[in-house]
N, C-alpha and C positions, 0 to 999 in steps of 0.2 A: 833777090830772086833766086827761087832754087833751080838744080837742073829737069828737065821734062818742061819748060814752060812754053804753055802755046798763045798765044793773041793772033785773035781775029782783027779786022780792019776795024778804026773808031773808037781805041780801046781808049779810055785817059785814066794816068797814075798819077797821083799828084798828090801836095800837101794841101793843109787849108791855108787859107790867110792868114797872115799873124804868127802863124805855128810854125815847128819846125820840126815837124813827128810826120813820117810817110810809109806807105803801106810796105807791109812784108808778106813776101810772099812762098811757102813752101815748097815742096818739089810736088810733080808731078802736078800744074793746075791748069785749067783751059780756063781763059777767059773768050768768051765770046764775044759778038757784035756790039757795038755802042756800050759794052758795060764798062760802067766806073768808079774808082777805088780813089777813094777822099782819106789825107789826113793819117791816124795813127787805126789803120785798118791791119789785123792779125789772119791772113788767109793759111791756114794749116796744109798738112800733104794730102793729095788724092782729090782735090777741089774741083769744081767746075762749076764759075760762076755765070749764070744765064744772059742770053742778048738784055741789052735794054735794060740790066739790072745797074742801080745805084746803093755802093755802100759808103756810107761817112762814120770813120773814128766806130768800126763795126769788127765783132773777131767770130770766123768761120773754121768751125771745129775740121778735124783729120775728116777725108772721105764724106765730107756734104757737099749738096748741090745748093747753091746759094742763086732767088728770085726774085724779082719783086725791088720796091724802092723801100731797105729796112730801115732807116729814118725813121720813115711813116708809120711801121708797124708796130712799131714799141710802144 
């Protein structure tokens, strides 16, 4: 975890099953309500990842807003 880090209530960080790779997180990130971070996820600086968003073994470049369940999207 870098320094600036904000979490909302409901957040979950965690690895996967099995694995032993868990998310990293850069300075400056908001994570909001219910979002969750699976596994060997790379979140960069200047971040803010959306309520309700789920990412698994996913990397979020410098200054994005990361939404939605990205699993599914790929």
């Amino acid at each position: 975890f870098g320094d600036f880090l904000v979490v909302y209530h409901s957040v979950t960080v965690g690895g996967k099953v099995g694995e032993f790779k868990y998310p990293q997180i850069g300075k400056d990130v908001t994570l909001y309500a219910n979002s969750t971070l699976i596994g060997d996820c790379k979140i960069g600086n200047r971040v803010v990842i959306g309520a309700n968003t789920l990412l698994i073994s996913q990397e979020v470049p410098d200054g994005h807003l990361a939404i939605g369940q990205y699993p599914n999207n790929r």
